[in-house]
C-alpha positions, 0 to 999 in steps of 0.5 A: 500500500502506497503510504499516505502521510503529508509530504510536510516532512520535508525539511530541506530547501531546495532551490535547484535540480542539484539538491537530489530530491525528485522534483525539487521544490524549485521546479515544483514552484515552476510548474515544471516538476516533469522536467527536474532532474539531478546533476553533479554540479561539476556537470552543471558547471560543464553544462553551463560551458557548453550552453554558452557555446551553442546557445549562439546557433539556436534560438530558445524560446522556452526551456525544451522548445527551439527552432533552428535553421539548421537541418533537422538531423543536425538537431536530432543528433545534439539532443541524443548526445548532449545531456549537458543541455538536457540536464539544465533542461533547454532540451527535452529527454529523449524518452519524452521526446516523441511527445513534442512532437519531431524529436523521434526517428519515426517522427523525423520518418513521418511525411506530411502523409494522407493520414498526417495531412487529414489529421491536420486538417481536422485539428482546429485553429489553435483557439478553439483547440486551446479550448478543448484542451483546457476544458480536458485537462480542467474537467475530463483528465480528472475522471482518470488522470491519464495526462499530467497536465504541465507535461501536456501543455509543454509539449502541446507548444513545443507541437504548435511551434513546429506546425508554424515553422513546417518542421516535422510532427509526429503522429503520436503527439499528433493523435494524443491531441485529436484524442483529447479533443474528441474526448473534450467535447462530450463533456462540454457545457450547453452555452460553450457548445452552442457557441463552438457550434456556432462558429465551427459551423458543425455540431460537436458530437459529429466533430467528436466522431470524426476526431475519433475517425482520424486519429484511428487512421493516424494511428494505424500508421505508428507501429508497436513500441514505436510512439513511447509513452504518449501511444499508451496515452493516446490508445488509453483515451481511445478507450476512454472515448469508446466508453463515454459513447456507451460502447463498452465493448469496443471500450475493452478491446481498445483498452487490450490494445493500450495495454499490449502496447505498455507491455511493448514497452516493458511497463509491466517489468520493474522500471528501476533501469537507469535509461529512465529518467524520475518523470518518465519512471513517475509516469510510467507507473502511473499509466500502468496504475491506470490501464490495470485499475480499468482492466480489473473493473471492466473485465468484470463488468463484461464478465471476461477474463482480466487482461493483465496477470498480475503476478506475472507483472512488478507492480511498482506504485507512483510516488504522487510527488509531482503534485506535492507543491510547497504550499498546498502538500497536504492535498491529495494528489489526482492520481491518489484514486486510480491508485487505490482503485488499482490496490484493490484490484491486486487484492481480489485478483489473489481469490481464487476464480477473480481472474476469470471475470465471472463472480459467484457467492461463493466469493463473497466472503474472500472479497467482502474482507478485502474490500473492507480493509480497502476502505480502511485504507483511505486517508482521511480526504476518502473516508467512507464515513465522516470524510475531510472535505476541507480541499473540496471548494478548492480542487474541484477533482476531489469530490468526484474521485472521493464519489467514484471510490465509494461507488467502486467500493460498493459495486466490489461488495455487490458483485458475488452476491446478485444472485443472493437477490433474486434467489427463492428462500423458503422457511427452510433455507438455511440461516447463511443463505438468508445472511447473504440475501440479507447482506446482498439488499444492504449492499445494493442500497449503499451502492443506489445510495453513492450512485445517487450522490455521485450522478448529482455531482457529476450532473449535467457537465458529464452526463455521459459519464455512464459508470453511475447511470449504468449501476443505478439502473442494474441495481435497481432492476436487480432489486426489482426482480427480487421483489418480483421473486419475493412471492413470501414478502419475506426480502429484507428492507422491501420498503427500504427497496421501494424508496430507493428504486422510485429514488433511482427512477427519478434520477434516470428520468433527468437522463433521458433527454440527455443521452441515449443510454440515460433513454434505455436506462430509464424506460425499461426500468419504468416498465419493470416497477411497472410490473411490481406489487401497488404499494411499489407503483404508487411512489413511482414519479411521472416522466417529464414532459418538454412543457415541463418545468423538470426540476419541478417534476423531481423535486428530490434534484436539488441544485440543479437546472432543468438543462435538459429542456434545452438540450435534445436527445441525439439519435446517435443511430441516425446522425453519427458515422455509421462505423461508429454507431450502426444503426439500431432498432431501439428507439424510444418509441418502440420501448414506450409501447412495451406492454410488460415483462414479456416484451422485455426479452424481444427489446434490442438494447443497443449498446446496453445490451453489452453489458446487461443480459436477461439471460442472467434475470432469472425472469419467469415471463407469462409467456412461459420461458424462464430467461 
């Protein structure tokens, strides 16, 4: 376990990369902890020699960016040699030089191509490109952290420049950027989107899909082991887009295919080799935290084997330094979440049967404990009950990922016992069975319950954030099947039960003008309380109409306005790339003429249907068939 004490223990004062404490707090107070390194200060003083020698036939504009007017091997070959410049950090590490832009061999291969020439003309002028990025690195990096964001920006000026001045660009850097850009936008807020939408003359969820498009061709172009860091980063974030579309199998292949290519790269092997530079060991530990903690989670969610062998894998955590500033080192950093989220993962996958991506009850035990004591494990700013907020007003990111672990958490406690729920007890069952049904309903209410607080934070910015919305909807189908099947009236907490799915009813209503999956979500789940006893349909809210004041039909939403009134929902089916999103029979219409649970089984889901079957129900439908 990562330990979580403040970094207040330091006691030195560090004033330069000399003092050989990764990142100083000089660089740190730059805003430039990625690129402090330590020297002797013999070399800094042969550096200092050096610099002043060459400085007179090269133009620096920023530390690591320069133009010269030079031939680009020339250039290419000072940086790999002259570490004396690398280390007062004039020039990029070679590691990251991919990153920038022109300072790999396959970047300096790389012709202005079909695929290089379409990916440039898609990106936006530098404006409205500046606003997609900062509105990914200020809101939808957080979710995941996959982008340390000083490194980004550095590296996105470095790219700039060399568009500007025509010298070569690499497609790595160059699909990292079209990635953000396309994962940006879904995430935008309504009066920004009208406004982009206006002035780039087409609507942003056809731009994200073309985005998504182009980079998939640029980046068939780069070959295995060849993009360094930024490939994992890119591919990872087309895994990330996948998943915000809904389409979650598409979602994992993509992710199979990020982490191939880390362990191309020897991510998976201890990174103690000198050739590393402290950032690029930080950053691969943390994007290989990343790829494992999705790993582990969406193999289980799609009931597949998990990707990665962790005990054939060196685990080496991430230090979370980078983020440790002089001022403010008692804050947790962004990547503390998708650690833990990783820590819990290595523990379950040491149970028997976990790796295999399919849970029975007969794991619950094993995983329950693991589980408590990873809840144990949170600092403070975590904690399940009475949790520190005193970062909350000030880093925004902290709530969200205080929500997203407690959900995660939840779901773990849930997952071997869904089929406690729906299972027959008569009086002669057995005391244990009853206790795992019993622990079961507890479990899935805590869960509704932080879905609940988590979707109202997230609310509407990341509304195709599907996590919440996703788990809200198969707990609360889940639950109404076991009342259906609880011919005895003998569920634990039925009234319990009832209030927390008419709860979770009304909080998938505001979803259902807002994206396609919140559509499917809802009205099925309508139609299942449909089917439940009276005392269940009575609590059961209206949905809202467009002539409707939507906060005033869900009272229970405080805080939040009725932004779904002026956003319409998109037939992805119809309007989006048909590569993308091939069209499907469900549409509102179809679902709304539904007449009850036998109808059920003939419904097309669309992309739902990836991840919920009604096979695994356990529905006695009128009609006869048990599915």
């Amino acid at each position: 376990m990562v330990e979580w004490q403040s970094s207040k223990t330091r006691t030195r004062s560090a004033t330069a990369c000399t003092d050989r404490e990764w990142p100083c707090n000089h660089c740190q107070a730059r805003k430039i902890a990625h690129l402090c390194k330590f020297a002797s200060r013999r070399t800094v003083r042969a550096a200092k020699s050096r610099s002043r020698e060459t400085i007179q036939s090269e133009c620096f504009q920023t530390p690591g960016t320069y133009l010269t007017a030079e031939p680009v091997s020339h250039i290419k070959h000072d940086i790999r040699n002259d570490d004396d410049f690398r280390v007062l950090g004039y020039l990029p590490d070679h590691q990251n030089a991919s990153k920038a832009g022109g300072e790999s061999e396959e970047g300096h291969r790389l012709s202005f191509n079909g695929e290089m020439e379409a990916a440039l003309r898609i990106i936006p002028a530098k404006p409205y490109a500046d606003i997609l990025v900062e509105h990914f690195l200020d809101n939808t990096n957080y979710q995941y952290y996959a982008l340390y964001p000083p490194a980004f920006m550095h590296d996105y000026s470095i790219w700039w420049s060399r568009k500007v001045n025509g010298l070569p660009l690499t497609a790595d850097f160059t699909c990292l950027l079209i990635r953000v850009c396309a994962c940006s936008v879904p995430h935008i807020e309504e009066g920004l989107r009208e406004k982009l939408e206006s002035e780039l003359g087409e609507s942003l969820d056809h731009l994200s899909v073309r985005y998504h498009n182009t980079a998939k061709q640029l980046s068939s172009t780069i070959g295995p082991g060849k993009g360094g860091m930024t490939q994992i980063q890119q591919l990872f974030l087309t895994a990330q887009w996948y998943k915000t579309e809904a389409l979650f199998v598409e979602s994992w292949h993509a992710l199979s295919v990020a982490i191939h290519e880390a362990q191309e790269q020897g991510m998976h092997k201890n990174s103690s080799s000198s050739k590393f530079s402290d950032f690029d060991r930080e950053m691969r530990r943390r994007l290989w935290c990343i790829l494992y903690a999705w790993d582990w989670q969406m193999s289980l969610l799609l009931a597949r084997p998990i990707i990665i062998n962790s005990s054939c894998c060196a685990f080496e955590m991430p230090t979370m330094q980078l983020e440790s500033g002089d001022s403010e080192s008692e804050a947790p950093s962004p990547m503390a979440h998708m650690v833990l989220q990783c820590q819990l993962g290595l523990a379950i996958s040491k149970i028997p049967g976990v790796m295999g991506g399919e849970l029975s009850a007969t794991q619950a035990i094993p995983i329950q404990e693991q589980t408590e004591k990873w809840f144990d494990s949170f600092p403070p700013v975590y904690s399940i009950l009475n949790p520190s907020t005193q970062w909350d007003s000030k880093f925004h990111f902290v709530n969200l990922q205080r929500l997203q672990l407690h959900v995660i958490g939840y779901m773990m406690l849930l997952m071997p016992l869904k089929e406690c729920l729906t299972k027959h007890f008569s009086t002669h069952s057995s005391s244990i069975e009853k206790g795992l049904q019993r622990t079961a309903v507890e479990d899935a209410l805590k869960l509704l319950a932080a879905c609940d607080d988590l979707l109202r934070h997230i609310y509407p910015l990341n509304a195709k954030f599907h996590f919440a919305p996703f788990l809200m909807f198969d707990t609360a189908a889940l639950l109404c099947l076991a009342i259906l099947h609880d011919k005895e009236e003998s569920l634990p907490r039925r009234e319990e039960i009832f209030k927390a799915i008419s709860r979770t009813l009304n909080d998938l209503s505001r979803l259902s003008k807002r994206a396609k999956t919140g559509m499917i979500c809802y009205t099925i789940l309508k139609k299942l309380v449909a089917c439940l006893p009276t005392e269940a349909r009575s609590t059961e809210p209206e949905a809202p109409q467009s002539s409707i004041d939507v906060s005033s039909t869900i009272p229970d939403m405080p805080g939040i306005a009725d932004a779904m009134l002026c956003c319409p929902t998109t037939d992805l089916s119809n309007s989006f790339d048909s590569e993308i999103f091939p069209p499907k029979s469900l549409n509102s219409t179809s679902l709304d003429t539904l007449g009850g649970l036998g109808d059920l089984c003939n419904v097309d889901l669309g992309e739902l249907g990836q991840i919920w079957d009604w096979q695994d129900l356990d529905i006695n439908f009128p009609t006869g068939p048990l599915i």
